[in-house]
N, C-alpha and C positions, 0 to 999 in steps of 0.2 A: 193624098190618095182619093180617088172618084169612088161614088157607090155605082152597082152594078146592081140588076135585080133580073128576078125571073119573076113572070104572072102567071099561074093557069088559074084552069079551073074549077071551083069547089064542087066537085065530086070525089063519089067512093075511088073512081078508078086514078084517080090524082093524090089519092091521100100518099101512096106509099112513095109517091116521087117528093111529095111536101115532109114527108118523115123521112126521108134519106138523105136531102138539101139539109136538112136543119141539121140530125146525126153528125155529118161529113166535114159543117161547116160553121164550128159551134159560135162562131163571129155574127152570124148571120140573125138577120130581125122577119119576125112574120107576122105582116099585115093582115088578120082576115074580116072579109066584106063575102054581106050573101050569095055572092053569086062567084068571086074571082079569091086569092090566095097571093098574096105577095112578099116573097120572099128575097130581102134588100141585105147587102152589104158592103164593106168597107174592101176593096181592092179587086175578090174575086168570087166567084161561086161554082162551085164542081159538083157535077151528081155522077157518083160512082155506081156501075155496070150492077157491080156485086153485091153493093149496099142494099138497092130494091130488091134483089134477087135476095137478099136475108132478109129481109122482111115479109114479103110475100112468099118465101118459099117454091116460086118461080121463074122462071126462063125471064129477062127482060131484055130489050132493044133498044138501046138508047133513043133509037129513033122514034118511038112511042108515045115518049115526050112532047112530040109534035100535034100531036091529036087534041091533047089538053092545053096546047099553049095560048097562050092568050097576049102575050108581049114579052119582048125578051130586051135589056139595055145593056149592052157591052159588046166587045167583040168576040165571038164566039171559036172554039178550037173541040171540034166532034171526034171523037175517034168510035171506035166497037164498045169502048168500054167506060166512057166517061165522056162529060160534056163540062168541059170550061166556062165563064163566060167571064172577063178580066177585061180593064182598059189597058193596051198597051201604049204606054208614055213612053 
């Protein structure tokens, strides 16, 4: 099986995507450097709609994600409410 990883970026408004990745995805390893956040695993990595939305106590977009992104490795599958990111073999 391949690793898969998301990067953003170390800020406040990234932390609760970096605590919902980890929450979601208890396989999952995180990198952190001053400035980026990387969040690596074995097969696949999903950040769930609802997760941030309980952590923050707020509305979220998946598409949000996008702001803080900073590299993404896998092939990706977006819906309203979750973002995949898996190698499909």
């Amino acid at each position: 099986m391949s690793k898969v990883f998301i990067i953003v970026q170390a800020n406040e408004e990234a932390r609760p995507i970096i605590e919902a990745l980890v929450k979601d995805n208890l396989h999952a390893v995180v990198q952190e450097s001053p400035a980026m956040v990387r969040i690596e695993a074995e097969g696949s990595l999903t950040l769930n709609r609802n997760t941030v939305e309980e952590l923050t106590g707020q509305p979220f977009d998946i598409q949000q994600l996008h702001v803080n992104l900073i590299s993404i490795s896998g092939h990706i599958d977006e819906e309203d409410d979750y973002l995949t990111v898996a190698w499909n073999n």
